[in-house]
C-alpha positions as CSV (number, residue, x, y, z in Angstrom):
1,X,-4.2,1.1,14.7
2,X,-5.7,2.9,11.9
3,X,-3.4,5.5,10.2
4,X,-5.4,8.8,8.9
5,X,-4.6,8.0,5.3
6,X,-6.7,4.5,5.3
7,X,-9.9,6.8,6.7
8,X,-9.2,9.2,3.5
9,X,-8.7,6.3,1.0
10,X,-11.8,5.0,2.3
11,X,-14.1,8.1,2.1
12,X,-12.9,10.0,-0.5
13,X,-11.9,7.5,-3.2
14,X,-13.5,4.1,-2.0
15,X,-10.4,2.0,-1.9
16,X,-11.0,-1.7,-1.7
17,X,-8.3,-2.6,0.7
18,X,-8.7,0.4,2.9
19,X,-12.8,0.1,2.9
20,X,-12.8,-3.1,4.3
21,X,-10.3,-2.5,6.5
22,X,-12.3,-0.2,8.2
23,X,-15.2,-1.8,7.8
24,X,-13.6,-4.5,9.9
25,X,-13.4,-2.1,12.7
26,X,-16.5,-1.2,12.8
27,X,-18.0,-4.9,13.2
28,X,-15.4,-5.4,15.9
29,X,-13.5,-8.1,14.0
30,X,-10.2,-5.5,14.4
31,X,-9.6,-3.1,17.5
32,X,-8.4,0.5,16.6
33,X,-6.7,2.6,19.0
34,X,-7.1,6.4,19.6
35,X,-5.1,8.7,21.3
36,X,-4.9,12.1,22.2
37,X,-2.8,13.1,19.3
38,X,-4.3,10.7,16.3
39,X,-7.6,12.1,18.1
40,X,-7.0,15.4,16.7
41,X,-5.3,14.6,13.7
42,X,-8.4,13.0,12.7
43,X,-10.8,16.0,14.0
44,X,-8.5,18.2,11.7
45,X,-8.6,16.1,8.9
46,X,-12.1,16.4,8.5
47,X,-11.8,20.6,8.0
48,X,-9.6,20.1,5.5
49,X,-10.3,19.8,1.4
50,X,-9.4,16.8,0.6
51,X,-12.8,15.0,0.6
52,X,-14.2,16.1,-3.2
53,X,-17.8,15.3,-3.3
54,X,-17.9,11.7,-2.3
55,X,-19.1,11.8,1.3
56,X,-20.8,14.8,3.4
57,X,-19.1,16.6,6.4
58,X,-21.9,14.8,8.3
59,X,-21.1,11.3,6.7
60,X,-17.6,11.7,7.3
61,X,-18.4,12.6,10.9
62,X,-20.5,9.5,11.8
63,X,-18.4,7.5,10.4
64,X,-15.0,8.4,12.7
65,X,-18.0,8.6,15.8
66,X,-18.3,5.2,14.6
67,X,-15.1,3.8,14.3
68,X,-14.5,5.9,17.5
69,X,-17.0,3.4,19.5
70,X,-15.4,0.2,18.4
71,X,-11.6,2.0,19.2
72,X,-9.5,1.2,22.4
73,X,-8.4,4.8,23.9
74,X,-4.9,5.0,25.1
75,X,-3.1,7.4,26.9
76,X,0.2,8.0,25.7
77,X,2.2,7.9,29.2
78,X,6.0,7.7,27.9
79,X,7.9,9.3,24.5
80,X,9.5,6.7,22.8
81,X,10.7,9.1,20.1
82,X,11.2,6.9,17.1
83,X,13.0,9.8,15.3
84,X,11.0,9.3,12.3
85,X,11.9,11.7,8.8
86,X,8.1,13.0,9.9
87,X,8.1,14.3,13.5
88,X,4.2,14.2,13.1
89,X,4.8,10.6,12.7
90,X,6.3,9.9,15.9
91,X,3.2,10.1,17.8
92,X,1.5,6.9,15.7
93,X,4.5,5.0,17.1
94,X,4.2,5.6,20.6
95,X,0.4,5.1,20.7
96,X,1.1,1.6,19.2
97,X,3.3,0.7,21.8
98,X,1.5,2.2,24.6
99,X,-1.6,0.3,23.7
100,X,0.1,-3.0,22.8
101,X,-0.7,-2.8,18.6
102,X,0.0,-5.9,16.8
103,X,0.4,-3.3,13.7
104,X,-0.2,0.1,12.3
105,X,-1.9,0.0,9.1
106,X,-0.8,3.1,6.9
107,X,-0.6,3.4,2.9
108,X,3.1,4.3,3.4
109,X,5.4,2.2,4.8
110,X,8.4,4.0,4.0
111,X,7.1,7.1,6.6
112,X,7.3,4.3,9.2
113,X,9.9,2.2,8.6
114,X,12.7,4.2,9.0
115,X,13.9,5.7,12.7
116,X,16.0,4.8,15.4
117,X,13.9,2.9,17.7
118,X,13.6,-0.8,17.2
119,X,9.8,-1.7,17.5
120,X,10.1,-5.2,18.6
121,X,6.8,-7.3,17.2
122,X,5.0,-3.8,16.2
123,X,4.3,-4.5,12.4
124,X,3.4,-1.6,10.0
125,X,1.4,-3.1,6.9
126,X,-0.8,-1.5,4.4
127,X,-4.0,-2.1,4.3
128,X,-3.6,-4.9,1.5
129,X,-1.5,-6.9,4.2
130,X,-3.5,-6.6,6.9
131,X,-6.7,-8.2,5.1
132,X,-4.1,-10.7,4.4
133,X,-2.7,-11.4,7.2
134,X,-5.8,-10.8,9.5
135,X,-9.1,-12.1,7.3
């Protein structure tokens, strides 16, 4: 599962690690998941100002239609409620256990690694760690 953040780091400033992370994805060598909720925090990230001048609206657009092809969708059935500092945060949690995620790859690990639910072989790894672990 792809964490908003790598999509950004990607796009906007062309981070190595997060760039071929996703690039993964879209050659199929690495499985996103959507759901509902990282659906739409993804369709509002691309409203927002963050981008600068590095890729269109229409770039950024075909490239999440992309990644959206090569993605598992998951419906989120059951609210595990990690009680994370971040409620917004909760909702990448219980997507990664209702689809069966080996990991969630996110640029910080400290938003995920705190809570009260134990997440059993669920990893969280930046994207760094993941092309290591995963090449």
């Amino acid at each position: 599962m792809i964490d908003t953040h790598v999509f950004v780091a990607d796009l906007r400033f062309g981070g190595e690690a997060s760039r071929m992370v996703l690039r993964h994805a879209l050659e199929g060598k690495l499985q996103p998941l959507f759901g509902n909720a990282l659906w739409m925090e993804y369709q509002a990230l691309l409203g927002r100002p963050v981008w600068g001048d590095a890729t269109t609206a229409e770039e950024r657009r075909q490239v999440l239609a992309a990644l959206a092809r090569q993605a598992r969708w998951v419906t989120v059935y059951y609210g595990w409620r990690p009680n994370l500092p971040d409620e917004g945060d909760n909702h990448l949690i219980e997507l990664a256990l209702a689809g069966g995620a080996q990991a969630i790859v996110i640029h910080n690990l400290r938003d995920l690694r705190v809570g009260d639910l134990a997440l059993g072989k669920l990893r969280v790894m930046t994207p760094v760690q993941c092309l290591e672990e995963w090449k």
